[in-house]
mmCIF file as gemmi writes it, N, C-alpha and C atoms, coordinates in Angstrom:
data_model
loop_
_atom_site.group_PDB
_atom_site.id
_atom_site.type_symbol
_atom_site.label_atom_id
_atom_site.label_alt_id
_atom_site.label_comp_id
_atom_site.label_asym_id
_atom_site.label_entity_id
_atom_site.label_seq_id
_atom_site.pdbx_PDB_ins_code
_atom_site.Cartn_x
_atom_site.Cartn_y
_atom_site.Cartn_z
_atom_site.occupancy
_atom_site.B_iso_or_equiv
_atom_site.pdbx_formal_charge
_atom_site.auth_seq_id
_atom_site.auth_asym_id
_atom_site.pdbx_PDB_model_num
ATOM 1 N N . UNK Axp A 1 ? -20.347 -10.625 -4.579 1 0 ? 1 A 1
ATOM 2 C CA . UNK Axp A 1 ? -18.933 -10.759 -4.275 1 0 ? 1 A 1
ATOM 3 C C . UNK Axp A 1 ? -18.678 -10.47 -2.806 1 0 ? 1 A 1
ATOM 4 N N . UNK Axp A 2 ? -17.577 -11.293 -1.841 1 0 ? 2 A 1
ATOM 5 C CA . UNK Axp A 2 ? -17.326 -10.92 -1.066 1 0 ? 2 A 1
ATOM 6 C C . UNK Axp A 2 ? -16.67 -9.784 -0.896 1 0 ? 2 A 1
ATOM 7 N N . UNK Axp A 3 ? -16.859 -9.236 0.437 1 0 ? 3 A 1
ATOM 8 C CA . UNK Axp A 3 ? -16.21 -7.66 0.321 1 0 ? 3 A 1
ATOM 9 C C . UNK Axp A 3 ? -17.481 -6.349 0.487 1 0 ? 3 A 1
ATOM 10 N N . UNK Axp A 4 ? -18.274 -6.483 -0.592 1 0 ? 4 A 1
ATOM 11 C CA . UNK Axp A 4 ? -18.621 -4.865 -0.967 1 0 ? 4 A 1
ATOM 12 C C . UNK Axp A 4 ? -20.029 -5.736 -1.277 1 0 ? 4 A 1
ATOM 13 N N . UNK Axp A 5 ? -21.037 -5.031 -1.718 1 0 ? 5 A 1
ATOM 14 C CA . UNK Axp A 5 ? -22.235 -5.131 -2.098 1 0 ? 5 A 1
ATOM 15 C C . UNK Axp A 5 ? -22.83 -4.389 -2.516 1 0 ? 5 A 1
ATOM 16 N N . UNK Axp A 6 ? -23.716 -4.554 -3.805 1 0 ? 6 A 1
ATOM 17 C CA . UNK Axp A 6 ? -24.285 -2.883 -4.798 1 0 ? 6 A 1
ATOM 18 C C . UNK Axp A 6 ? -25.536 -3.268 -4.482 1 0 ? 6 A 1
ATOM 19 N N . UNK Axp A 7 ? -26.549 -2.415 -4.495 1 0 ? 7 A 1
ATOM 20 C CA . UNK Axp A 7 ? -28.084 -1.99 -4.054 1 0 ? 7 A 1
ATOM 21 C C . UNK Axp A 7 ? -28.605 -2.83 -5.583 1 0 ? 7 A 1
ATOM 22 N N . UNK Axp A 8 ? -29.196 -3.482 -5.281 1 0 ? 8 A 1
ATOM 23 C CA . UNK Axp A 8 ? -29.721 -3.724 -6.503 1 0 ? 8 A 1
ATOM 24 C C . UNK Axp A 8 ? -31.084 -3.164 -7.353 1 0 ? 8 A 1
ATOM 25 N N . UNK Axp A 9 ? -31.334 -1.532 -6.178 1 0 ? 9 A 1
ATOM 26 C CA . UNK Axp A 9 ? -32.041 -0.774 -7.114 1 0 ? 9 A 1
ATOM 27 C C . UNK Axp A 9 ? -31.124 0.262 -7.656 1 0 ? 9 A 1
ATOM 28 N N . UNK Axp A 10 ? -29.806 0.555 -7.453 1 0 ? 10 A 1
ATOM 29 C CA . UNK Axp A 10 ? -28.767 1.475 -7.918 1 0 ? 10 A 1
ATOM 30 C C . UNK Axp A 10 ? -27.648 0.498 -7.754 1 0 ? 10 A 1
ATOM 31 N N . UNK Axp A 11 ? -27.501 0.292 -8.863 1 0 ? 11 A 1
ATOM 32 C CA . UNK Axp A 11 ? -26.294 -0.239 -9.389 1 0 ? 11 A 1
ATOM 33 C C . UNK Axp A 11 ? -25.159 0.678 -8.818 1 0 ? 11 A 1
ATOM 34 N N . UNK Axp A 12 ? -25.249 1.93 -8.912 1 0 ? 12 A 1
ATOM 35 C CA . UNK Axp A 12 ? -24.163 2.485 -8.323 1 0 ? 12 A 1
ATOM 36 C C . UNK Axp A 12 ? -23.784 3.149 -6.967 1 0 ? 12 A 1
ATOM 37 N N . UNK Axp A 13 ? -24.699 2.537 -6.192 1 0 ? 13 A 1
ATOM 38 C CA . UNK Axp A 13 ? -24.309 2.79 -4.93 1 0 ? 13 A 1
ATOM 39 C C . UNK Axp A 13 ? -23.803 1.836 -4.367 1 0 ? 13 A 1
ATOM 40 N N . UNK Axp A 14 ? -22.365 1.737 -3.304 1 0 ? 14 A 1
ATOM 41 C CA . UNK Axp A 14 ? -21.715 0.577 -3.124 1 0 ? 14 A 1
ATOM 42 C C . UNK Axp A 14 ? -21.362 1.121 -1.88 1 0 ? 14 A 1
ATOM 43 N N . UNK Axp A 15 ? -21.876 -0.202 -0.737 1 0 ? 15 A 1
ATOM 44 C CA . UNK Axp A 15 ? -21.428 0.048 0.608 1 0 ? 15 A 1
ATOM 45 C C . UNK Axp A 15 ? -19.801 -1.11 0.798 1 0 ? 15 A 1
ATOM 46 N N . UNK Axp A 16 ? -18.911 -0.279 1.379 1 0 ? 16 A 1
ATOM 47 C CA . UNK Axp A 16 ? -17.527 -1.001 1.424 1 0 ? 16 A 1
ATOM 48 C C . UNK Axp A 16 ? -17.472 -1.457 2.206 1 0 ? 16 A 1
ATOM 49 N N . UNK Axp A 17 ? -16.981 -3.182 2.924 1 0 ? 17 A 1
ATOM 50 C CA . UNK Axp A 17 ? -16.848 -2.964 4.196 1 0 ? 17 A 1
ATOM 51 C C . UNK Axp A 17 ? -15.175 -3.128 4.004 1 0 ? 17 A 1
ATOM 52 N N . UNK Axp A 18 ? -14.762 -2.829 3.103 1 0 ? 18 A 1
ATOM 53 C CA . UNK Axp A 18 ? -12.682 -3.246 3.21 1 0 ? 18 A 1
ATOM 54 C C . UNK Axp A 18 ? -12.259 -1.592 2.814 1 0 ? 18 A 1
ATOM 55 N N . UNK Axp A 19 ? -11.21 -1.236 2.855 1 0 ? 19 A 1
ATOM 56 C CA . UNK Axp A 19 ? -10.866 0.387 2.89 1 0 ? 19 A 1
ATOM 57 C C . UNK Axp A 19 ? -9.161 0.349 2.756 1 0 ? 19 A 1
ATOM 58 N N . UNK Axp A 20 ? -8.771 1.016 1.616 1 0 ? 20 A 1
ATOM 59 C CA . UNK Axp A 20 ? -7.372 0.819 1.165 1 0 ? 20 A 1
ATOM 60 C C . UNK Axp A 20 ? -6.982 2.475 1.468 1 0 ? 20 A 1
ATOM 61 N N . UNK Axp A 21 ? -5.604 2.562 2.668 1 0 ? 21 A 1
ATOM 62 C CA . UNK Axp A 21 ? -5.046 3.684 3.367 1 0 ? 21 A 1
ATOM 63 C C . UNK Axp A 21 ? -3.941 4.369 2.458 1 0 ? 21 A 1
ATOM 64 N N . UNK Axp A 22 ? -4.767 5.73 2.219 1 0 ? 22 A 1
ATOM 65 C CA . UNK Axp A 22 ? -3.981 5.921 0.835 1 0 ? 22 A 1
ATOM 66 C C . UNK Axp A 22 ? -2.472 7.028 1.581 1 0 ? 22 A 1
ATOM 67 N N . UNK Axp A 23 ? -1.713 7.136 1.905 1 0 ? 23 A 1
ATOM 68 C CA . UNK Axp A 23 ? -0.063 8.155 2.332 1 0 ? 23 A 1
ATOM 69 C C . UNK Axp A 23 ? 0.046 7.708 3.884 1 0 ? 23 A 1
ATOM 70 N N . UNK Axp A 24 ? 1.061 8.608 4.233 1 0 ? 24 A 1
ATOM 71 C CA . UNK Axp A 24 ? 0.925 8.221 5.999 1 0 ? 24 A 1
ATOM 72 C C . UNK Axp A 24 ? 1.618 6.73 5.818 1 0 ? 24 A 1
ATOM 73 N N . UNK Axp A 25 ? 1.812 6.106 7.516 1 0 ? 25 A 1
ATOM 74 C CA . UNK Axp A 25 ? 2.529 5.052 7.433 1 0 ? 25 A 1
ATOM 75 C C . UNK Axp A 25 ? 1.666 3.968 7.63 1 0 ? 25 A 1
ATOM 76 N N . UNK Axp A 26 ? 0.225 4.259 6.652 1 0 ? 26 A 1
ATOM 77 C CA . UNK Axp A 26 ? -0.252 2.573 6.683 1 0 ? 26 A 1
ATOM 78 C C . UNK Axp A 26 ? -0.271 2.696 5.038 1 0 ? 26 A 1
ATOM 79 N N . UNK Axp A 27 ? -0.066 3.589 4.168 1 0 ? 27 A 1
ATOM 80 C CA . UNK Axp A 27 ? -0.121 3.382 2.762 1 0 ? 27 A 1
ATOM 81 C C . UNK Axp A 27 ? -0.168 2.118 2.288 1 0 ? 27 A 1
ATOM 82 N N . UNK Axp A 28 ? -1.532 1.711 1.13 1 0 ? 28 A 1
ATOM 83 C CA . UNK Axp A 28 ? -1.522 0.549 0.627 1 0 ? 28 A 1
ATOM 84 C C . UNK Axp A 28 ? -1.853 -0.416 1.305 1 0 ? 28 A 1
ATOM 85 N N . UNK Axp A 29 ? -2.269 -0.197 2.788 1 0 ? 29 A 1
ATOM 86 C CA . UNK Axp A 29 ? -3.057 -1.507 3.445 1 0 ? 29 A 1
ATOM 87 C C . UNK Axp A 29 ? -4.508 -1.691 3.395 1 0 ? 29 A 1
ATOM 88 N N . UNK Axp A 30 ? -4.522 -2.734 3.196 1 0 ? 30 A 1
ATOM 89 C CA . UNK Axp A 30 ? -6.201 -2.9 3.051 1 0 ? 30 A 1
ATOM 90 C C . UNK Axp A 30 ? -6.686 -3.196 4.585 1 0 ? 30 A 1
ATOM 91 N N . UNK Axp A 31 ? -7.95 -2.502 5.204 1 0 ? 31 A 1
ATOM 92 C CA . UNK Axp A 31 ? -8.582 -2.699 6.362 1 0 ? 31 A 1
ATOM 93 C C . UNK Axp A 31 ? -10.034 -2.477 6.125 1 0 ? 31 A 1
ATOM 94 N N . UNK Axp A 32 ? -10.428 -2.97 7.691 1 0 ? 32 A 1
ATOM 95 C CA . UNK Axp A 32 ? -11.895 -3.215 7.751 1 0 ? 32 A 1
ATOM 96 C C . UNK Axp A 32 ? -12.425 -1.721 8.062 1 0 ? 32 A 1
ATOM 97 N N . UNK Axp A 33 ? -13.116 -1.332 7.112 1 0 ? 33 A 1
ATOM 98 C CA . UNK Axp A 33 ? -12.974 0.172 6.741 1 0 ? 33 A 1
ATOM 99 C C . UNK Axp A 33 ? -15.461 0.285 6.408 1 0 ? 33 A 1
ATOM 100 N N . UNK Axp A 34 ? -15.401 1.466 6.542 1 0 ? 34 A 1
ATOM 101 C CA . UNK Axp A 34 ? -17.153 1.871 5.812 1 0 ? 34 A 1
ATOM 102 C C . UNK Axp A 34 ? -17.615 3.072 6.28 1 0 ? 34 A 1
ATOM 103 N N . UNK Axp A 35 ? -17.129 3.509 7.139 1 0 ? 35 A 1
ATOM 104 C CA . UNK Axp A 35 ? -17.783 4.918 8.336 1 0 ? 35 A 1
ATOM 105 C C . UNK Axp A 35 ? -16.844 6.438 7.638 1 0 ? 35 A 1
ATOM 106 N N . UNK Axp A 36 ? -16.891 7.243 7.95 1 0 ? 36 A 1
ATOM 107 C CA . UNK Axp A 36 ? -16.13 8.247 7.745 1 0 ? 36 A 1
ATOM 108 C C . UNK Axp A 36 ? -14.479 8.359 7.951 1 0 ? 36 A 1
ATOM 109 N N . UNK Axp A 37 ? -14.263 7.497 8.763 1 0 ? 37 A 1
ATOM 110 C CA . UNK Axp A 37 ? -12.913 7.978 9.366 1 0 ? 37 A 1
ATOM 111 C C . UNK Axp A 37 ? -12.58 6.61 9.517 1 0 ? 37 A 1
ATOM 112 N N . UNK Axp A 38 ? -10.886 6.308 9.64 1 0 ? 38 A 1
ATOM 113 C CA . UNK Axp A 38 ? -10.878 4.555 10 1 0 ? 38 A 1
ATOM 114 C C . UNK Axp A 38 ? -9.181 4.885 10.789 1 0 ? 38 A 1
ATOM 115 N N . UNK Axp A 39 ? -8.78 4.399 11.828 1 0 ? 39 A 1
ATOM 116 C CA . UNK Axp A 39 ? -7.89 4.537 12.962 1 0 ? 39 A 1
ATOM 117 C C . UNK Axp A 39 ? -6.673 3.382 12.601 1 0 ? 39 A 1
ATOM 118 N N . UNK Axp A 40 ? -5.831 3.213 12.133 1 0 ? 40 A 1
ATOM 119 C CA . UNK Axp A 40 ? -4.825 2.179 11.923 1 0 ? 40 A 1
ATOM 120 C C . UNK Axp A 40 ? -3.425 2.797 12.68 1 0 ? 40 A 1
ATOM 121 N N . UNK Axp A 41 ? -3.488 1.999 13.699 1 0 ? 41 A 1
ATOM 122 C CA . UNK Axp A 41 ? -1.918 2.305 14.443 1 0 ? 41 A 1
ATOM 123 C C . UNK Axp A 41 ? -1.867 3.535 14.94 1 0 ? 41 A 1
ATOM 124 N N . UNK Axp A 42 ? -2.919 3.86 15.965 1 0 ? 42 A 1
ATOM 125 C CA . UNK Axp A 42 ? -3.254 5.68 15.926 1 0 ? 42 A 1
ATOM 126 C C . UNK Axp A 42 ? -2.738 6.821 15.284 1 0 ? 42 A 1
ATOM 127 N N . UNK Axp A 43 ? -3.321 6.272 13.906 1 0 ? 43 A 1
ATOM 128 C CA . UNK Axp A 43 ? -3.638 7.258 13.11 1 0 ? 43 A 1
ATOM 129 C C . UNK Axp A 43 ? -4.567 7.474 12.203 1 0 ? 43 A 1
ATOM 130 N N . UNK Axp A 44 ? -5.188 8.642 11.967 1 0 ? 44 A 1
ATOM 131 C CA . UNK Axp A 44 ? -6.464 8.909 11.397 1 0 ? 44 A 1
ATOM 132 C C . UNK Axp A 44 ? -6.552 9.218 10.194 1 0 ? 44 A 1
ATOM 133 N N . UNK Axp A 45 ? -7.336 8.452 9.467 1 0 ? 45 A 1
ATOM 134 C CA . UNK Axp A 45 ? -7.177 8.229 7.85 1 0 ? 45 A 1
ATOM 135 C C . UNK Axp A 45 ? -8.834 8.783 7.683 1 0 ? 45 A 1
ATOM 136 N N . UNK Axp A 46 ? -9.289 9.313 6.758 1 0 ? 46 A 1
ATOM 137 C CA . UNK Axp A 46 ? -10.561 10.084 6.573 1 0 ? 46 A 1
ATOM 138 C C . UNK Axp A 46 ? -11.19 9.517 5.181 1 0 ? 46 A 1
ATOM 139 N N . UNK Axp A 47 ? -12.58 9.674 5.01 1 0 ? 47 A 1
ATOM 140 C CA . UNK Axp A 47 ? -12.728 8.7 3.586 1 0 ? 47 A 1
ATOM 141 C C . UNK Axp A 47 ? -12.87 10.034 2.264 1 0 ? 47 A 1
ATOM 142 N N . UNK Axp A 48 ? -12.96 9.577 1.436 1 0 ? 48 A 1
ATOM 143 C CA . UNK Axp A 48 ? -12.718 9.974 0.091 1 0 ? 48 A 1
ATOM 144 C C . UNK Axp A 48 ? -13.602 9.97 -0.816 1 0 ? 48 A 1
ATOM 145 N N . UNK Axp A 49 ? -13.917 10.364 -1.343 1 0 ? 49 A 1
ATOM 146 C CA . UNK Axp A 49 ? -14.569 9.795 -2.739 1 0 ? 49 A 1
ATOM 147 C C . UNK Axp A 49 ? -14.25 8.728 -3.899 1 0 ? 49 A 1
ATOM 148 N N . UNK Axp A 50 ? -12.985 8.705 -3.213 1 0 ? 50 A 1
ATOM 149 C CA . UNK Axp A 50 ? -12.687 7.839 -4.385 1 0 ? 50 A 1
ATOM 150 C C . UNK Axp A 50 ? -12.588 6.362 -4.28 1 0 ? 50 A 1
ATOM 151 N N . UNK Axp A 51 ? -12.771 5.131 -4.897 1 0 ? 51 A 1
ATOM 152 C CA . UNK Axp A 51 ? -12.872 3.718 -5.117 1 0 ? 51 A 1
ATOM 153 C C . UNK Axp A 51 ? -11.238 3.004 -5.991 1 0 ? 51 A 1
ATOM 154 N N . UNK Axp A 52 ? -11.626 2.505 -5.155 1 0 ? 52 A 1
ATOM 155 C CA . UNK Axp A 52 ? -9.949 1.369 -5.796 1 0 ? 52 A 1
ATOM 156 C C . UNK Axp A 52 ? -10.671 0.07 -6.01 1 0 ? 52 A 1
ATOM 157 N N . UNK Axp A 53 ? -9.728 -0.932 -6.589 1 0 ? 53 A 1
ATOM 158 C CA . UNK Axp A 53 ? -10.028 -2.508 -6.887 1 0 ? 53 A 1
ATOM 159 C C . UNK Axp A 53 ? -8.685 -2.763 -6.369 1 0 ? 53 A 1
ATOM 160 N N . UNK Axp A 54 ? -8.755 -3.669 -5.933 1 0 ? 54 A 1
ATOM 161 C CA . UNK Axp A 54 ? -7.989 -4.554 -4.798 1 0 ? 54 A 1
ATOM 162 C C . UNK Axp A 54 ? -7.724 -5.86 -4.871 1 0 ? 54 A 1
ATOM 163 N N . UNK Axp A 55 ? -7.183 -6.424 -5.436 1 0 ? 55 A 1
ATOM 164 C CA . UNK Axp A 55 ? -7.591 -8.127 -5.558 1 0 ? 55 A 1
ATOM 165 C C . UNK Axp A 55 ? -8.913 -8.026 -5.88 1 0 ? 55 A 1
ATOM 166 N N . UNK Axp A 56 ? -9.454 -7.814 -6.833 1 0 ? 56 A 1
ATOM 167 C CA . UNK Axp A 56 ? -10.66 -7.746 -7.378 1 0 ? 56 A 1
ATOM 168 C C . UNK Axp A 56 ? -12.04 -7.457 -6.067 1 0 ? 56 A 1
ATOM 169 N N . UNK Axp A 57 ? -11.536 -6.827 -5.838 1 0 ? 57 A 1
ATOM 170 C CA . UNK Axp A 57 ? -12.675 -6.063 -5.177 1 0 ? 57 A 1
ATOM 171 C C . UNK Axp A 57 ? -13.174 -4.627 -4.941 1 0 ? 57 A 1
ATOM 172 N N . UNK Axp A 58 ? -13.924 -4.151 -4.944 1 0 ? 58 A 1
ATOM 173 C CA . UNK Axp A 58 ? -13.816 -2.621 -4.91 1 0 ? 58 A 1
ATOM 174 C C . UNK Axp A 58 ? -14.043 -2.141 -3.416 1 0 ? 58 A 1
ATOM 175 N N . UNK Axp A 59 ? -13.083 -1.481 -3.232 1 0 ? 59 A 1
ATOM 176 C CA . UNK Axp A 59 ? -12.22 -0.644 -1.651 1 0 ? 59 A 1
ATOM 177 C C . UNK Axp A 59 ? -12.78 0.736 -2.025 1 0 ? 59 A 1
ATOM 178 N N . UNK Axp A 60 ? -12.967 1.159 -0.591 1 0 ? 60 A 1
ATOM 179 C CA . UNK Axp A 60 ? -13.115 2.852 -0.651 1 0 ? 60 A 1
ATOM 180 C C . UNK Axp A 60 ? -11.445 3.347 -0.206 1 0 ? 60 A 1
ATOM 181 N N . UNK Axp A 61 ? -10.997 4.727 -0.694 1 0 ? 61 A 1
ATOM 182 C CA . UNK Axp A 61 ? -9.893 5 -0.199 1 0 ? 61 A 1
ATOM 183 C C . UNK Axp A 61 ? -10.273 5.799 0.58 1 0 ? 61 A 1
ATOM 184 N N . UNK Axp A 62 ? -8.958 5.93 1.986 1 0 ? 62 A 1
ATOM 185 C CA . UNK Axp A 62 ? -9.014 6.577 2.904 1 0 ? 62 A 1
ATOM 186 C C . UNK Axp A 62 ? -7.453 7.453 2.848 1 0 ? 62 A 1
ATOM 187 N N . UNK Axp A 63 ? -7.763 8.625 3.066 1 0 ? 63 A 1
ATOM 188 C CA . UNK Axp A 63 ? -6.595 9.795 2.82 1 0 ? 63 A 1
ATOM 189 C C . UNK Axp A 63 ? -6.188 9.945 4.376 1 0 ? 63 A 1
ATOM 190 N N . UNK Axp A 64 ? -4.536 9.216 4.435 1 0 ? 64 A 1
ATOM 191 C CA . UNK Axp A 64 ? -3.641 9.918 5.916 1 0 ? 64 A 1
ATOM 192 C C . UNK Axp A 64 ? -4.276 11.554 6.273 1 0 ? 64 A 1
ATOM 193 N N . UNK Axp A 65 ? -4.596 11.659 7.841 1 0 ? 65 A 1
ATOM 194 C CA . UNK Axp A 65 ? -4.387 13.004 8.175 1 0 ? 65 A 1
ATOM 195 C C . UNK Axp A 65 ? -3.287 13.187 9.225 1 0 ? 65 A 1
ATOM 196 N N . UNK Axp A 66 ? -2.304 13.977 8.669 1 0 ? 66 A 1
ATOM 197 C CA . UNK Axp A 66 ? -0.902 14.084 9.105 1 0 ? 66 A 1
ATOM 198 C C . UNK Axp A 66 ? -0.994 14.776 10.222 1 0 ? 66 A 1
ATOM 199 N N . UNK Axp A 67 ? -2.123 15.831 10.652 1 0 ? 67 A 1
ATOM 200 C CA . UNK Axp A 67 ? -2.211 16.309 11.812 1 0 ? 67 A 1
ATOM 201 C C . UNK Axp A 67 ? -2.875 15.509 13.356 1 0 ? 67 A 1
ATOM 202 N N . UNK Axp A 68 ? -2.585 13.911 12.993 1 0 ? 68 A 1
ATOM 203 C CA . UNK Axp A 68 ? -3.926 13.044 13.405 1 0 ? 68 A 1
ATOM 204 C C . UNK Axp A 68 ? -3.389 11.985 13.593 1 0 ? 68 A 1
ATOM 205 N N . UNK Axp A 69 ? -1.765 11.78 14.275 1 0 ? 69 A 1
ATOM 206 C CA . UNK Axp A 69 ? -1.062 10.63 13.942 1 0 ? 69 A 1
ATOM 207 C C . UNK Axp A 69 ? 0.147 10.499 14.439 1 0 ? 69 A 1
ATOM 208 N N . UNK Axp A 70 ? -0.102 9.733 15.898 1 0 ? 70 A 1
ATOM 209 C CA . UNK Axp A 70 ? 0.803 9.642 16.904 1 0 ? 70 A 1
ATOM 210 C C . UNK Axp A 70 ? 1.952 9.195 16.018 1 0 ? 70 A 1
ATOM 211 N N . UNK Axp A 71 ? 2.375 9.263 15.33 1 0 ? 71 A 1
ATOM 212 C CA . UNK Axp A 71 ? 3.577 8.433 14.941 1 0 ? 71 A 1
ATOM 213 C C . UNK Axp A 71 ? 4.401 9.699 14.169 1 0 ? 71 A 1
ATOM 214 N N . UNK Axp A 72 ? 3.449 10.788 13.918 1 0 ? 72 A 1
ATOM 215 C CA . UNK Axp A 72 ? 3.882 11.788 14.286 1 0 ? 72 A 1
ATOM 216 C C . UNK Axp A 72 ? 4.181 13.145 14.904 1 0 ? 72 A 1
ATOM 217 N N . UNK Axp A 73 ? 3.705 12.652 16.58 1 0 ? 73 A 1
ATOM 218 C CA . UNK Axp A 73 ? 4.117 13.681 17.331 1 0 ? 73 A 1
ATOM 219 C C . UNK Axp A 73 ? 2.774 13.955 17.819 1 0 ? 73 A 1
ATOM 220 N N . UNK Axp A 74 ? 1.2 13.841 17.204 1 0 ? 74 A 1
ATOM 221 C CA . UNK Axp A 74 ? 0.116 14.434 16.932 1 0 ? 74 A 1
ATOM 222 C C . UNK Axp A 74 ? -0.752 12.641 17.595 1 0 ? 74 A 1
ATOM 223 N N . UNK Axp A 75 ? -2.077 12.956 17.825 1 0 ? 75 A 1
ATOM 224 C CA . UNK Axp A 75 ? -2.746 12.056 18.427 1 0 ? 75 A 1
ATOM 225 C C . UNK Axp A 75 ? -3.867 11.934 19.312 1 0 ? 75 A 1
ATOM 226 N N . UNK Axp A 76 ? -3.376 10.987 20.269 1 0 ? 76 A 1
ATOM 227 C CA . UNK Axp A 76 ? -4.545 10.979 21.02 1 0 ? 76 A 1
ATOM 228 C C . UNK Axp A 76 ? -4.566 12.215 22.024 1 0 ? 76 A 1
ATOM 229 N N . UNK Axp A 77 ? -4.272 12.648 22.359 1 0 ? 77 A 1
ATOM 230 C CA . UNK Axp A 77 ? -3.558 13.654 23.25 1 0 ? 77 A 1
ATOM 231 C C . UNK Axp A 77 ? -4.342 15.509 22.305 1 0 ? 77 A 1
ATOM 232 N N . UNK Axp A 78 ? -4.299 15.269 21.375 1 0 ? 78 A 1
ATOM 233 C CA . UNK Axp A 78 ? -5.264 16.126 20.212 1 0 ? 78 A 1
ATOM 234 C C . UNK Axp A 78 ? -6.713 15.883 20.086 1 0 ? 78 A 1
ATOM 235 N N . UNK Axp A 79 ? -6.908 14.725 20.812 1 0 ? 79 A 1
ATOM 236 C CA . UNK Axp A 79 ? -8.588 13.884 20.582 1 0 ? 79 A 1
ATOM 237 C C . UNK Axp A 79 ? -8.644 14.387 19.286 1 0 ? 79 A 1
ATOM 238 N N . UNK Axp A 80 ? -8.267 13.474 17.951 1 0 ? 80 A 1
ATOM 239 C CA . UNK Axp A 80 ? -8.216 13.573 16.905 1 0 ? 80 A 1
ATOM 240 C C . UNK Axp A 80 ? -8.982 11.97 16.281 1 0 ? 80 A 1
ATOM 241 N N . UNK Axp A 81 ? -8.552 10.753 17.578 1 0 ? 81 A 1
ATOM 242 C CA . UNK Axp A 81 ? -9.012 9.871 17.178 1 0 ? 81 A 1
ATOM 243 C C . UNK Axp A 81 ? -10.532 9.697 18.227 1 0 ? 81 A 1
């Protein structure tokens, strides 16, 4: 499937390359996401453990960090991103 890809010696390991921004003011957008951390509109979203489906695909979620997010007050200026 486009999107994601499973190891086909572990079925359950899944590298993401799409990433759904879970609070904060990108909530619910899907981006080009896989590394630890992912930057939308300078602000810093961190990854998760947890997996979403998306238009049939499976997304890693990324959790807003509110201390990390010019939009509120916080930023680059913090070297946060």
């Amino acid at each position: 499937m486009a999107g994601w890809v499973s190891s086909p010696a572990n079925a359950s390991t899944v590298t993401c390359v799409k990433a759904v921004l879970s609070g904060g003011p990108g909530d619910g957008q899907v981006v080009a996401g896989g590394g630890e951390t992912v930057v939308w509109r300078a602000c810093l979203y961190e990854r998760t453990g947890d997996l979403d489906v998306r238009r049939g695909e499976q997304v890693r979620v990324y959790a807003h960090r509110t201390d990390c997010c010019e939009g509120y007050g916080r930023g680059a200026e913090d070297r946060c991103e």
